[in-house]
C-alpha positions in Angstrom: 98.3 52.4 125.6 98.7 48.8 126.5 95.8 46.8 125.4 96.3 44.1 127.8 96.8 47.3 130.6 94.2 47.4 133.7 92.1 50.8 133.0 90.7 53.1 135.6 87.5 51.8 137.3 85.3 54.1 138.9 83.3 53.2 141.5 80.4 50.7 140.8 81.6 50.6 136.9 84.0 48.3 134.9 85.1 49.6 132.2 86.7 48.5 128.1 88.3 50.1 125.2 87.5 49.0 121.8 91.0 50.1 120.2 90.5 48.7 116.5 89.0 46.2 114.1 90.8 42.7 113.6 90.4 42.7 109.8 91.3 39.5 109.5 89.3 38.1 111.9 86.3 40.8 111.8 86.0 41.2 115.4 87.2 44.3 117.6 90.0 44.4 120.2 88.8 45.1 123.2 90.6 45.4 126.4 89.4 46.1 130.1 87.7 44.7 133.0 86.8 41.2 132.1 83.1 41.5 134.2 82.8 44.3 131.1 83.7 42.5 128.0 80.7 40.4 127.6 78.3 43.7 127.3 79.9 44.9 123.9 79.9 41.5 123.0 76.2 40.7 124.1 75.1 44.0 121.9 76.8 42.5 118.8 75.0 39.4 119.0 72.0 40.9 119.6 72.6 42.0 116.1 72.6 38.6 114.5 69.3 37.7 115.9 67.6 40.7 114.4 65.1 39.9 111.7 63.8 42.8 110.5 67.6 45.2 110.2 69.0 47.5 112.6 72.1 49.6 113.2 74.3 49.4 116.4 76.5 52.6 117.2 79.3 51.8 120.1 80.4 54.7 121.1 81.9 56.7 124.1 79.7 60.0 125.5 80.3 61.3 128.7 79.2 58.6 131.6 79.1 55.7 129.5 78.1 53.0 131.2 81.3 50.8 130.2 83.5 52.6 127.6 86.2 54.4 128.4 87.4 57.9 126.5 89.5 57.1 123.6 87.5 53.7 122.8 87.2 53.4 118.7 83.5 54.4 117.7 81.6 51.5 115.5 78.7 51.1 113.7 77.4 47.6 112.9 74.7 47.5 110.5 72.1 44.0 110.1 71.0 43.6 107.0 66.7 43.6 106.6 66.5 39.9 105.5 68.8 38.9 108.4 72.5 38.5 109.2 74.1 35.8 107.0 75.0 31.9 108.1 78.2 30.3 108.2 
């Protein structure tokens, strides 16, 4: 599939697919409705704000509320102490 390719929106959903990790730039590819990218993208920073650890797990069941079948399942992890500065 084309990543830059418009995917099939049902009615009152939009819709991304997370098709692989960017190694080099650790980040995923996601492609979709652009009202739906900033959802994945608000979970993962959640994740940098947690203080006490946590694990994320992004993946597609049946009536997800914005990934479509096929998206790559990911699991972030955040470390107990915190996630690390830059």
């Amino acid at each position: 599939m084309n990543p830059s390719a418009e995917l099939p929106s049902p009615e009152g959903f939009a819709l991304v697919r997370i098709h692989k990790l960017d190694a080099s730039r650790e980040a995923p590819v996601v492609s979709g409705d652009p009202g739906a990218k900033p959802i994945p993208a608000a979970n993962l920073q959640g994740m940098t704000t947690m203080e006490d650890g946590g694990r994320l797990h992004i993946d597609h069941f049946p009536e997800h509320p914005y990934l479509v079948e096929g998206s790559l399942p990911i699991v972030v992890n955040s470390a107990p102490q915190g996630m690390p500065t830059r």
